[in-house]
C-alpha positions as a Markdown table, in Angstrom:
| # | Residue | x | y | z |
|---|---|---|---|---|
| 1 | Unk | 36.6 | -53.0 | 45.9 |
| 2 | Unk | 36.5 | -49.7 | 47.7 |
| 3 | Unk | 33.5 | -50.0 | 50.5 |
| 4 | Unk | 31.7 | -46.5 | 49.2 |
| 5 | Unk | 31.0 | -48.6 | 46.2 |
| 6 | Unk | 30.3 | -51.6 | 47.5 |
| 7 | Unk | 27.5 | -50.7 | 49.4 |
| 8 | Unk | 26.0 | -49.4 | 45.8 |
| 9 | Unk | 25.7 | -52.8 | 44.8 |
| 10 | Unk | 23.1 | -55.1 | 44.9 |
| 11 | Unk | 22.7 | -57.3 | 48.2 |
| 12 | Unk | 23.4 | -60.7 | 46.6 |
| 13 | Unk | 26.4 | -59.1 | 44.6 |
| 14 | Unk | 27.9 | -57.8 | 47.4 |
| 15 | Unk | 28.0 | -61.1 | 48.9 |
| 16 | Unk | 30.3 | -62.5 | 46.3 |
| 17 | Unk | 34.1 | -62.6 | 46.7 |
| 18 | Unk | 35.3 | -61.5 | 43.7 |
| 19 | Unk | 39.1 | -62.7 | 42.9 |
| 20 | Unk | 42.2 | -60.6 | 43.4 |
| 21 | Unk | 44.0 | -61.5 | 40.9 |
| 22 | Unk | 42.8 | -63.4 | 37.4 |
| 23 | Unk | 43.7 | -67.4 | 37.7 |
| 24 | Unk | 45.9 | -69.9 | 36.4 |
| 25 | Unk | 45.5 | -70.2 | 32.5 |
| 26 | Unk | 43.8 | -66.5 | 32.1 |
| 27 | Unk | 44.2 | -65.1 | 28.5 |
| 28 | Unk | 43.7 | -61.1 | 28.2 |
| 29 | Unk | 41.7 | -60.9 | 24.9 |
| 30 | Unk | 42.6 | -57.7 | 22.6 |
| 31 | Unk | 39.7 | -56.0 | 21.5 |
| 32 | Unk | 39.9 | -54.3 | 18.3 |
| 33 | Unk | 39.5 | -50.6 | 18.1 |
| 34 | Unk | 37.2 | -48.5 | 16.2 |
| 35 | Unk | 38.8 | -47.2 | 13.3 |
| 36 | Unk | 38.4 | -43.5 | 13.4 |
| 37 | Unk | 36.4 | -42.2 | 10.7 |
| 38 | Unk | 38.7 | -39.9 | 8.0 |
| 39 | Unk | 38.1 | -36.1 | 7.7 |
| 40 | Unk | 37.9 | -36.6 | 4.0 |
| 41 | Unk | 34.8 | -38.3 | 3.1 |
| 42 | Unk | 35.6 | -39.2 | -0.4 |
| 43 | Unk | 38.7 | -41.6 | -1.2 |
| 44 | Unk | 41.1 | -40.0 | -2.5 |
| 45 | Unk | 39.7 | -36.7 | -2.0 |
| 46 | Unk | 42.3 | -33.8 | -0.8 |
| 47 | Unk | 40.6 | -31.2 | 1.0 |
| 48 | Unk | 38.3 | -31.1 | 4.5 |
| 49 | Unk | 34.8 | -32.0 | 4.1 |
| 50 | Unk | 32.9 | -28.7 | 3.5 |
| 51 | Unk | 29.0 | -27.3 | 4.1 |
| 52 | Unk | 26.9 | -27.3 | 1.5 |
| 53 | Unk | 26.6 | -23.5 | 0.5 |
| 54 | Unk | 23.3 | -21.7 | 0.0 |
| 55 | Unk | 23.1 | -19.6 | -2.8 |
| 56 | Unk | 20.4 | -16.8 | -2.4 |
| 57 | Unk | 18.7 | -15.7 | -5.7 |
| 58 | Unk | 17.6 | -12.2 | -5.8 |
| 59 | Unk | 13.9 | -11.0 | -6.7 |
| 60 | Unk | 15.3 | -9.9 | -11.0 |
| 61 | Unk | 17.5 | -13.4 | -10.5 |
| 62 | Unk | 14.0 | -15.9 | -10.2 |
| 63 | Unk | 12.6 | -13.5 | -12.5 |
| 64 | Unk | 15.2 | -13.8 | -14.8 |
| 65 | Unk | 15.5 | -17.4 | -14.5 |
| 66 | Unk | 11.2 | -17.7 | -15.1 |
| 67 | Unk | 11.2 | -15.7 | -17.9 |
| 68 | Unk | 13.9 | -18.2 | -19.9 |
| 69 | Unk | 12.6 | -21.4 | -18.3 |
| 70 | Unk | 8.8 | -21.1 | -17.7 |
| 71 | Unk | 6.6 | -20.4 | -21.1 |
| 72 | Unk | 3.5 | -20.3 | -18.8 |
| 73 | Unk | 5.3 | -17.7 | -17.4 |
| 74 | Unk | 5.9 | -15.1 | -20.2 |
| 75 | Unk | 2.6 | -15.7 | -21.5 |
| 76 | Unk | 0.6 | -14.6 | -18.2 |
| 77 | Unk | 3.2 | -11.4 | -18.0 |
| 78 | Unk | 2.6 | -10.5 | -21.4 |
| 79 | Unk | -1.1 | -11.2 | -20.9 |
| 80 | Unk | -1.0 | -8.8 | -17.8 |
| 81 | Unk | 0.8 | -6.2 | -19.7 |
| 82 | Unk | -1.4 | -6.3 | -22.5 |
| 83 | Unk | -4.3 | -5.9 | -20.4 |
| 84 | Unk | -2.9 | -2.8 | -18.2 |
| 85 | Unk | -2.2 | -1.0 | -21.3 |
| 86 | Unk | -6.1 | -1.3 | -22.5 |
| 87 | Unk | -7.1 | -0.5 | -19.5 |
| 88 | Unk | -5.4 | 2.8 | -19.7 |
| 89 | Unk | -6.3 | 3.4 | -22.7 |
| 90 | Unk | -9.8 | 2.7 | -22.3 |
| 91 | Unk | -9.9 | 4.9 | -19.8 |
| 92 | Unk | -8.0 | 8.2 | -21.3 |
| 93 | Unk | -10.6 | 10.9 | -21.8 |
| 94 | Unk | -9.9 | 14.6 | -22.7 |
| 95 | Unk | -10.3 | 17.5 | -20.8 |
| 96 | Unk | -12.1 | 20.5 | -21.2 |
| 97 | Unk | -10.7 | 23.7 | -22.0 |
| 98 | Unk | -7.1 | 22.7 | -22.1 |
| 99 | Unk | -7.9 | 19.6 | -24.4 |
| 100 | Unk | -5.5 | 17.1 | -23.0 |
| 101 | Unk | -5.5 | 13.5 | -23.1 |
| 102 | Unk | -5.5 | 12.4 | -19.2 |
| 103 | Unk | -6.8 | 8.6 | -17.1 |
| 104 | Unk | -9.6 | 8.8 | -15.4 |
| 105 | Unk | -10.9 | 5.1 | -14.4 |
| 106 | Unk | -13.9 | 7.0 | -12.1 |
| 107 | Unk | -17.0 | 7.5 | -14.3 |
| 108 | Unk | -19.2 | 10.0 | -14.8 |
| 109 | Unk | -22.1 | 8.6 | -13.0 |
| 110 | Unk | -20.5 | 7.4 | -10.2 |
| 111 | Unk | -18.5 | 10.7 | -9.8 |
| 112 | Unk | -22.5 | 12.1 | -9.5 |
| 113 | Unk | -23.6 | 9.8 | -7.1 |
| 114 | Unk | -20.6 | 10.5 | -5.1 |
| 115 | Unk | -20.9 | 14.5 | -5.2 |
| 116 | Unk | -24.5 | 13.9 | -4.3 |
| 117 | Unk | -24.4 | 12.1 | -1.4 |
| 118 | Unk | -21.6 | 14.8 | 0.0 |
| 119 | Unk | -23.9 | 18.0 | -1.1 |
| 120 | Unk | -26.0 | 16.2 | 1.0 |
| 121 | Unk | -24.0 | 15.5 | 4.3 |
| 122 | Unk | -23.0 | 18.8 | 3.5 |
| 123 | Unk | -26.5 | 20.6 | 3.3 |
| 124 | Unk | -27.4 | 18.7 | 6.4 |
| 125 | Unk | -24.9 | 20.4 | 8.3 |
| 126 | Unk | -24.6 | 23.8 | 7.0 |
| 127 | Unk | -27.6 | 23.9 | 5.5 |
| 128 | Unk | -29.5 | 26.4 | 8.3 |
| 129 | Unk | -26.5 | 28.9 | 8.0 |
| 130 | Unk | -26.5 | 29.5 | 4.5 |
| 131 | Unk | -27.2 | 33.2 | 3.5 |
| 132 | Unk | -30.2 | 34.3 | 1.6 |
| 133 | Unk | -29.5 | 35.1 | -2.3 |
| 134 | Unk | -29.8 | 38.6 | -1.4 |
| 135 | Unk | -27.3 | 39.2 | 1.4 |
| 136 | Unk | -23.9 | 41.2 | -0.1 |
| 137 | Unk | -22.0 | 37.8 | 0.8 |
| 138 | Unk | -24.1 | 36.2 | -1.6 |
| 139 | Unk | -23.9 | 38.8 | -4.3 |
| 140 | Unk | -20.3 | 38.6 | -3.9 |
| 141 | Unk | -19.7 | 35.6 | -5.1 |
| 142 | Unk | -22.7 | 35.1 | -7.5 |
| 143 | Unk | -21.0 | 38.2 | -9.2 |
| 144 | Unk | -17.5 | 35.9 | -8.9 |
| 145 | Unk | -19.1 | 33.1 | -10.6 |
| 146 | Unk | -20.9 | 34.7 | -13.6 |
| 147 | Unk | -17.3 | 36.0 | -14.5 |
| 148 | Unk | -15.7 | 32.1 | -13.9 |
| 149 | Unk | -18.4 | 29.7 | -15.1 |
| 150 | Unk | -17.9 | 30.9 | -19.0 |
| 151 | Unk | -14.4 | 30.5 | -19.0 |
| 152 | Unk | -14.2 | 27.4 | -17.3 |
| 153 | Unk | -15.4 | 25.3 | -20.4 |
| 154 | Unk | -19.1 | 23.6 | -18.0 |
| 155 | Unk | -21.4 | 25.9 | -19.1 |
| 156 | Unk | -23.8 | 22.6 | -18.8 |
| 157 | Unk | -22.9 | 22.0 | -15.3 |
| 158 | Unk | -26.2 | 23.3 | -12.8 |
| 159 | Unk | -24.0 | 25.9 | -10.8 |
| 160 | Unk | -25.8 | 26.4 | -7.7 |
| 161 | Unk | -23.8 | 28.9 | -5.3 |
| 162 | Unk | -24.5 | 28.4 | -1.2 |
| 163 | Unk | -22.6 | 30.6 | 1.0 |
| 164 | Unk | -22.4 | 29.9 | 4.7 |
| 165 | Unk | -22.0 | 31.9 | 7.5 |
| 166 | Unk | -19.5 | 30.4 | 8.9 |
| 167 | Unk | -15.8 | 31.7 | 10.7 |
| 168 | Unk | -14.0 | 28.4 | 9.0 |
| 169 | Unk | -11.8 | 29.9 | 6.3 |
| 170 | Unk | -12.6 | 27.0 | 3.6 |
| 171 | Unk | -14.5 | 27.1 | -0.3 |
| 172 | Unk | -15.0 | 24.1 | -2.4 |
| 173 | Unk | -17.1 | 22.8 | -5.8 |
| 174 | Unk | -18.4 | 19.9 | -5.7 |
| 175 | Unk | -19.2 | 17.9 | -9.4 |
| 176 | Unk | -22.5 | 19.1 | -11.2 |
| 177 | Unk | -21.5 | 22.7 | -9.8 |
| 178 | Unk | -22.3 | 22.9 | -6.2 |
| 179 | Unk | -20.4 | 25.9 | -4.9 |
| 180 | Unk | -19.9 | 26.2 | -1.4 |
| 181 | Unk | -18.0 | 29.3 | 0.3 |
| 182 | Unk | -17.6 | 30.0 | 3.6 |
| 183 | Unk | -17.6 | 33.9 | 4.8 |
| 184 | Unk | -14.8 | 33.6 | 6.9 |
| 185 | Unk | -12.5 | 32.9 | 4.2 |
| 186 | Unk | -14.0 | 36.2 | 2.5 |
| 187 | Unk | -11.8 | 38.6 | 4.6 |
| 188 | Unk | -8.8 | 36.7 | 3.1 |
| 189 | Unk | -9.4 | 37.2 | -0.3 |
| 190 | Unk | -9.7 | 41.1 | 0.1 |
| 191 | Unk | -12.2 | 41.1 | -2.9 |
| 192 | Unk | -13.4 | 40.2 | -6.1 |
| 193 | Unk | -9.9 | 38.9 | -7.6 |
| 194 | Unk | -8.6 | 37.2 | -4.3 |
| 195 | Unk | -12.1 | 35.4 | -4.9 |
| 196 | Unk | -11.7 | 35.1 | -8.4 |
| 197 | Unk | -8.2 | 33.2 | -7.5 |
| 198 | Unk | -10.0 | 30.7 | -5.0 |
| 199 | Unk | -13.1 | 29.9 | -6.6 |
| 200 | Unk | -11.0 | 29.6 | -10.1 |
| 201 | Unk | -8.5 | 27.1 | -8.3 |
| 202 | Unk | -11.7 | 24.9 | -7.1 |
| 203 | Unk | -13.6 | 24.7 | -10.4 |
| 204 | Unk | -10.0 | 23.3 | -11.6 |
| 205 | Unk | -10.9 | 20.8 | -9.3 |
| 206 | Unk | -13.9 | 19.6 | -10.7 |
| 207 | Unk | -13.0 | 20.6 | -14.6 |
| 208 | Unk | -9.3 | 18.0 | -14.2 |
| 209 | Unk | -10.5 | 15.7 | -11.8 |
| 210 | Unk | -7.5 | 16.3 | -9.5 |
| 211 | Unk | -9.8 | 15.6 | -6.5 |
| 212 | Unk | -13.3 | 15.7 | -6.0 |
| 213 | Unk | -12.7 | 16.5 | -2.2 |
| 214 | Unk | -9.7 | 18.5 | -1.9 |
């Protein structure tokens, strides 16, 4: 035994005399050997074992495969479907003037409340610069409006006009016919049609509901 390893060994091992040779009547026994395990798992299969593949479904694949399998399924869709389309229709009103058919889920009352409570941030800004009726600003667009409001199909709205001295180049309408022109955008429109053009484009607003705060 090679010393290096002998002194890795246990005191009362190393003490032993271990033989140099196996004795008199010593029989080698054979062990037997593991029996390497085939590539093929199956008998009498022909081919190396594979992976198991994973097949990704797309999104209109599940779909596809709930809508034939899944009767729960097809009932809630058709359920939902039904549903959006009264919705919309509940919701289709026509529009004044042009007498169109459009979907407007906001109503009436709670596009009032909303204009309110902006006439009223508004007025609690701007409300110490806004010109007296009789200033020429003023005039100018009361004269504006009186050609618009007939034309624009809300007669019944309470047009109120509010100009503000202001430099900001900016006019809106708010629902219920709160006007609101600033007189630096007056130098811009060059006179009464330029106006026209501006104020016309914001009672649109109100009149088709594009945007109560565009």
């Amino acid at each position: 035994m090679p010393p290096h390893i002998a002194r890795l060994l246990p005191f009362s091992i190393r003490c032993l005399k271990l033989p140099s040779a196996p004795p008199a009547g010593f029989r080698s026994v054979q062990l037997p050997q593991l029996r390497r395990q085939s590539q093929f798992p199956f008998p009498g299969s022909s081919g190396p074992r594979q992976r198991p593949q994973y097949n990704r479904f797309s999104r209109a694949q599940t779909l596809k495969y709930l809508w034939l399998t899944s009767p729960g399924f097809r009932y809630g869709l058709g359920a939902a479907g039904g549903g959006a389309v009264t919705f919309y229709i509940y919701n289709l009103e026509t529009v004044p003037v042009s007498g169109r058919r459009r979907f407007n889920c906001i109503s009436a009352k709670r596009e009032t409340d909303m204009a309110q409570q902006l006439y009223g941030q508004v007025m609690q800004e701007f409300g110490s610069r806004v010109l007296p009726a009789w200033h020429p600003n003023s005039k100018l667009v009361n004269k504006v409006m009186n050609r618009l409001i007939p034309a624009s199909g809300l007669e019944d709205q309470a047009w109120e006009v509010h100009v503000v001295n202001d430099p900001q180049m900016n006019a809106f309408v708010l629902p219920g016919g709160k006007v609101f022109v600033f007189s630096g955008i007056l130098p811009i429109c060059n006179g009464e049609d330029g106006l026209a053009t501006v104020l016309g484009h914001e009672i649109a607003h109100v009149g088709f509901s594009f945007s109560m705060f565009s």
